[in-house]
C-alpha positions in Angstrom: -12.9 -1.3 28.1 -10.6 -3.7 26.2 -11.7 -2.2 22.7 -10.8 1.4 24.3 -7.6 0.2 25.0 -6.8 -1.6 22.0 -7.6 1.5 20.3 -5.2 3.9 22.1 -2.7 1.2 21.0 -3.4 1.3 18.0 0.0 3.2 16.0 -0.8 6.3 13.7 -0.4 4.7 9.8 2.8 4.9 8.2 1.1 6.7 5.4 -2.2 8.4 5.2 -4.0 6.7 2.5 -6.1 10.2 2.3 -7.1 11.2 -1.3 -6.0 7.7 -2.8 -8.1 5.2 -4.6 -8.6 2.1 -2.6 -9.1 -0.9 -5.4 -10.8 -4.4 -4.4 -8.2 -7.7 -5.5 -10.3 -10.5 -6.3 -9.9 -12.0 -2.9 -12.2 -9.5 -1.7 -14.8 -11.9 -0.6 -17.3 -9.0 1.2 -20.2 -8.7 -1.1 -20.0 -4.7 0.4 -16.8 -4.4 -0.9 -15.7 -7.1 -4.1 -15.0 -5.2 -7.2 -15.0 -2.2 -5.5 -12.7 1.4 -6.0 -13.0 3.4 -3.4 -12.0 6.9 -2.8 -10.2 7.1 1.0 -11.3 10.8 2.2 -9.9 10.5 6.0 -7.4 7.6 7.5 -5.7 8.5 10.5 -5.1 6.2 13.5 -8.6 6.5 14.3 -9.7 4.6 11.4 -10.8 4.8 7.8 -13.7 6.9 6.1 -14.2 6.9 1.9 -16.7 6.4 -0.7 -17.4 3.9 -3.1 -17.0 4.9 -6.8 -18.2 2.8 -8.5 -21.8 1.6 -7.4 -24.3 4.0 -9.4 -27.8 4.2 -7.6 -28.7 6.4 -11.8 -29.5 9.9 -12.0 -32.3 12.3 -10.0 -33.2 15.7 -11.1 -31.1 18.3 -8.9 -34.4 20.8 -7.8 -36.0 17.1 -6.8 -33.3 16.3 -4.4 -33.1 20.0 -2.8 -36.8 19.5 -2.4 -36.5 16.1 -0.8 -34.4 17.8 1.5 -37.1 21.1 2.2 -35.0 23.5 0.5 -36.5 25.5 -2.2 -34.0 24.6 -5.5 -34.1 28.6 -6.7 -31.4 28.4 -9.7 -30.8 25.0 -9.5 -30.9 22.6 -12.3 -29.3 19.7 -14.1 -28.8 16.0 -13.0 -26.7 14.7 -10.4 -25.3 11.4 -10.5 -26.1 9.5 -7.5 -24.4 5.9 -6.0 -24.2 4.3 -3.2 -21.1 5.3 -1.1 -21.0 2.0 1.5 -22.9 -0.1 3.8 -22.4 2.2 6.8 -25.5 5.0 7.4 -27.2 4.3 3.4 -29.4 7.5 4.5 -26.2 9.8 5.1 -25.6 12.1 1.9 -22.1 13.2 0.9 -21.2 14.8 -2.1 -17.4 14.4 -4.0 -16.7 17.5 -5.9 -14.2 19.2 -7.9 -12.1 21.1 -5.3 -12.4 24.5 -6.7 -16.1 24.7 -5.2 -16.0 25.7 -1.3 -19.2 25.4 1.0 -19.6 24.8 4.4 -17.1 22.6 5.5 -15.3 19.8 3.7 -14.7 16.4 5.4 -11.6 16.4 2.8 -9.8 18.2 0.5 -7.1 15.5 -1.5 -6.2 15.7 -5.2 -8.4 18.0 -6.8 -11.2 16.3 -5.0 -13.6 17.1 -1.8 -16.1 15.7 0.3 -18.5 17.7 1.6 -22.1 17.4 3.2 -24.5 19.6 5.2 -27.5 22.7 4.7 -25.0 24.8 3.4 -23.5 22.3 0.4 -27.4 22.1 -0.3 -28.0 25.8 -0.3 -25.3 26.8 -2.7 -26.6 24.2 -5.1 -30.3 25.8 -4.9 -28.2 29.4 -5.7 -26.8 28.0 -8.8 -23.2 27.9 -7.2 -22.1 24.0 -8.5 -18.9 22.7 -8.1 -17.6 21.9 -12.3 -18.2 18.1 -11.1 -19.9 16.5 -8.8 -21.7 13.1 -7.2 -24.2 12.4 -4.7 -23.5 9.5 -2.5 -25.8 7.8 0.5 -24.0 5.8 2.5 -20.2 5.1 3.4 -17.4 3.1 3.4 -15.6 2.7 6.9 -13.1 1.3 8.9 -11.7 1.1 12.8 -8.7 1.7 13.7 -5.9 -0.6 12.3 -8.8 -2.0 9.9 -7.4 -0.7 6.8 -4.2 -1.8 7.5 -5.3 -5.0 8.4 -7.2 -5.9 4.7 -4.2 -4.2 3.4 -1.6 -6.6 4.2 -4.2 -9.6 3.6 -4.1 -8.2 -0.1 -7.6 -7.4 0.2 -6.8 -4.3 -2.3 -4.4 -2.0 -3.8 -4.2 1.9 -3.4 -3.2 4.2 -6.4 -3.2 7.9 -6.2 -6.8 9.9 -7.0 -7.0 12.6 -9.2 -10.6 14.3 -10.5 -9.8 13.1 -13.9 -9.8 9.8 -12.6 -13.1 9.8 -11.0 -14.6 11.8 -13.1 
């Protein structure tokens, strides 16, 4: 249809904004999205995917989560800081991570920072095997194609490079 075609139209970026931080201007007028930073994962000409930073949802016990999710939490413990990543699928869990920790596969891997999510994240956690910092989020932040560039140029936001230090 027209939105297919649109799309296909749609240039690559000029820049990946991948592993920047994407920070609301006070035009922002989306309640989603107004005072917002957000860390930009993926942004190819397909669209946008990141998480919000700074939304905190509190703290949960570590072995509570695991069990929430039927996996038995072994050598697991601590708290994990949880917040709420976006409007788009709240019941989706990603977790951002120090990059030196590796399970599974990553959705991103940008300034000493990853995304990961999936069984075997999960499972390394209930092993003991934790990333030096990490953050639960449910939910995410997205965009179609030529979206971010789009609230871009209306000065919508900023983006500054990410580091761990930073969101951490």
């Amino acid at each position: 249809g027209a939105a297919a075609a649109a799309a296909a139209q749609t240039p690559a970026p000029k820049e990946s904004l991948a592993g920047k931080l994407l920070v609301a201007s006070k035009r922002m007028a989306d309640p989603n999205f107004a005072g917002t930073v957000i860390y930009i994962c993926r942004h190819d000409a397909s669209g946008a995917f990141g998480l919000v930073l700074n939304r905190p949802a509190g703290e949960l016990n570590l072995a509570d989560v695991l069990r929430s999710f039927r996996i038995e939490p072994d050598a697991a413990d601590g708290l994990m800081a949880l917040r709420h990543g976006g409007p788009v699928q709240p019941d989706a869990g990603f977790i951002l991570h120090t990059s030196e920790f590796q399970a599974g596969t990553s959705l991103c891997r940008q300034g000493g920072l990853a995304v990961s999510s999936g069984r075997a994240v999960l499972d390394a956690f209930a092993a003991g095997n934790r990333p030096e910092k990490s953050m639960l989020f449910f939910g995410y932040s997205g965009w179609g194609a030529g979206q971010l560039e789009q609230e871009l140029r209306r000065k919508d936001g900023i983006t500054v490079p990410a580091d761990a230090a930073i969101v951490f």
